[in-house]
N, C-alpha and C positions, 0 to 999 in steps of 0.2 A: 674465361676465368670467372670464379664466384667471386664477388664484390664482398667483404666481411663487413656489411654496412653495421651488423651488432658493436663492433668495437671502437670507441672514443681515441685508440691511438689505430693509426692510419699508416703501413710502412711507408718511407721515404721511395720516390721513384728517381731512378740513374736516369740521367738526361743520354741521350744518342746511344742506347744500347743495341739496339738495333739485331736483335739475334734472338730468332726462339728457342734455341740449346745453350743451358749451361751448364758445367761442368763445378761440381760441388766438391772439393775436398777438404777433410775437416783438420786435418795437421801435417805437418814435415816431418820428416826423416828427421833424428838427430844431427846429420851429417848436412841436412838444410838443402838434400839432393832435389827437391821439386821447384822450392823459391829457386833456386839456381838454374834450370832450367828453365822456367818461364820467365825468368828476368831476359833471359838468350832472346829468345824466341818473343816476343810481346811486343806490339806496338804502341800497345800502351797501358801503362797500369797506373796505378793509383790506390792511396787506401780508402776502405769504407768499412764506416761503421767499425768492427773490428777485425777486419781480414783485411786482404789483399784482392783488388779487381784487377785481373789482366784480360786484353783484350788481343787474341790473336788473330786476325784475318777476320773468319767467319765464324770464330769460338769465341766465347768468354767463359773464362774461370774464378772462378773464386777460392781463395785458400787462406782455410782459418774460419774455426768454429766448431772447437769440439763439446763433447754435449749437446744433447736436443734441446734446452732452449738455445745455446747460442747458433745452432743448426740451424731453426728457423728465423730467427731473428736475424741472419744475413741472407739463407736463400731465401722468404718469403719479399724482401723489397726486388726481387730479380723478377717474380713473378708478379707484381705493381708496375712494372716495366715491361714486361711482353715477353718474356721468358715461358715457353710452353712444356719442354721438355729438360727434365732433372735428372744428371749419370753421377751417380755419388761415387769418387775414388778413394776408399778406405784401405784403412788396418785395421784386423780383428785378430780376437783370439780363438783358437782352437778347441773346439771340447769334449773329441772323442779320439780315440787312439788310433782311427781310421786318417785323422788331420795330422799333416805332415808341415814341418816351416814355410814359409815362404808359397803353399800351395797358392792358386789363383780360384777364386770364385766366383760367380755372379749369382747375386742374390737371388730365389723366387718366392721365396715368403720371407716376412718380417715380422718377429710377434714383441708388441710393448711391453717393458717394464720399466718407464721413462714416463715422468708427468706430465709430457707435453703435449702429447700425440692425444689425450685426451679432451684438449681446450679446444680440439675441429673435429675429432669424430669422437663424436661419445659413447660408451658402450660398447666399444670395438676395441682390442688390440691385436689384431692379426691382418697384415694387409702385404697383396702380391705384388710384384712387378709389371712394370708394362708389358707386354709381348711385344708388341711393336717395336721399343729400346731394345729388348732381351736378346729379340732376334737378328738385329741390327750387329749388335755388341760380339754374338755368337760371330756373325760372317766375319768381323773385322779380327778377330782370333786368330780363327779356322785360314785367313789370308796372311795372316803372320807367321803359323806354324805354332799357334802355340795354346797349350792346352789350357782348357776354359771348363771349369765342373761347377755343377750347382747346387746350392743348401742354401738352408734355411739359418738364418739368424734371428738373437733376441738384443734388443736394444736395453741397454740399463743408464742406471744414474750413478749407481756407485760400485766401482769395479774393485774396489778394498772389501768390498761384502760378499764377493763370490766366495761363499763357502763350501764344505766336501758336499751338506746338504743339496745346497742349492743345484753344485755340478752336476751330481747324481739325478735331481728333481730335470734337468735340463735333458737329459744324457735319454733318460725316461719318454719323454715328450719328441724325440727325435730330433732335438735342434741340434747342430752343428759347431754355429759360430757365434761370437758375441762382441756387441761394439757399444758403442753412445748415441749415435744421430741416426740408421737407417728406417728406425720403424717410425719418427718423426717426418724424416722427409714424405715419405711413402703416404704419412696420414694429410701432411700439407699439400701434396699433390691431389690426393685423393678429394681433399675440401675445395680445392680451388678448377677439378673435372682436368689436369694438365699429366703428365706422362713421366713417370720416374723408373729409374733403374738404378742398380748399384753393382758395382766390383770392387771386391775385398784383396788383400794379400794378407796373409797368415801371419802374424809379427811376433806373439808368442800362443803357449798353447798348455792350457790348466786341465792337471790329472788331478786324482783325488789326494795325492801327497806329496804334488810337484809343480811347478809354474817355471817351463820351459821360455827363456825368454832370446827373440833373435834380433831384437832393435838393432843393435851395436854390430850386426854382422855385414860382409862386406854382398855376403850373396843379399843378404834383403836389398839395400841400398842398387844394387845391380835389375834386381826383380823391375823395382818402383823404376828405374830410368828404361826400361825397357817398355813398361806399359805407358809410362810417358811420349815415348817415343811411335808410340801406337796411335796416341791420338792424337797429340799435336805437334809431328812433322809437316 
């Protein structure tokens, strides 16, 4: 891990974390299917900061933190604690007619339009996935039966500004998907030499004169306890 010896504030370190993977998700279902879940399952959780730490077995997760600064500002003290490797489980939206609801992804590129990911790598917004997670992430799929595709997302700050322009200007560029936290995580990983991946599920999906939304549905909510159930049974 790089030491951020430049910065006068210093994240806070979790005493007894004891695990170099953790699993980063940035919000809940409406229906509050994943805290419920890991309430089941957790031996022990606790809040921090502004999320939720659970501790299962040989996992830890964190839930809660949408947006790339509150992204970093809970998984960077994970990595002040010995956290080596970041799986971000998200919601994105959709941005080409080829994205269907509820689809599943794993990220390999992430391009910023988020002012975070600039305060550790400067000059850059486009950063890829681990291979090493991607390919890891792939087998555990491919062992479940269950279908695992790749794109490319762009991270933003304010998702009331996706305009017909902008979709278009995206659509252009070949991005895919679009969220809040992955091209931060990815830049945080990347400043501190440590190993991130991410998987998306589809939750709505913006045409040039439409914003498809499947929050409220019962398949999505089904989707998220399924991939839950992938990683930490």
């Amino acid at each position: 891990m790089k030491k951020n010896t430049e910065s006068i504030v210093i994240p806070p370190k979790i005493k007894n974390l004891k695990s170099q993977r953790a699993f980063f998700i940035p919000a809940d279902t409406p229906r509050r299917a994943i805290k419920q879940h890991l309430e089941k399952k957790a031996e022990k959780k606790h809040k921090f900061l502004f999320s939720h730490l659970y501790k299962l077995k040989n996992k830890v997760v964190l839930l809660g933190g949408i947006g790339a600064p509150a992204a970093v500002l809970a998984v960077e003290p994970l990595v002040y604690s010995g956290v080596e490797e970041i799986i971000v489980l998200g919601f994105c939206g959709g941005l080409t007619e080829k994205i269907n609801l509820f689809d599943i992804f794993m990220i390999n590129t992430a391009f910023s339009e988020e002012g975070t990911s600039s305060y550790y790598i400067p000059d850059k917004n486009k950063w890829t996935s681990s291979k090493k997670l991607s390919k890891e992430i792939e087998r555990i799929f491919k062992s479940n039966y269950m279908v695992l595709e790749k794109a490319s997302i762009v991270s933003i700050d304010a998702p009331y500004r996706e305009t017909k322009k902008w979709l278009l200007h995206k659509q252009k560029m070949g991005i895919e998907l679009v969220d809040m936290e992955t091209s931060a995580v990815f830049a945080l990983a990347e400043y501190h030499h440590i190993e991130a991946a991410a998987v998306m599920v589809v939750s709505d999906i913006l045409g040039p004169q439409s914003h498809q939304i499947g929050f409220l549905e019962t398949k999505f909510n089904d989707r998220i306890k399924k991939i839950l159930s992938i990683f930490f049974e």
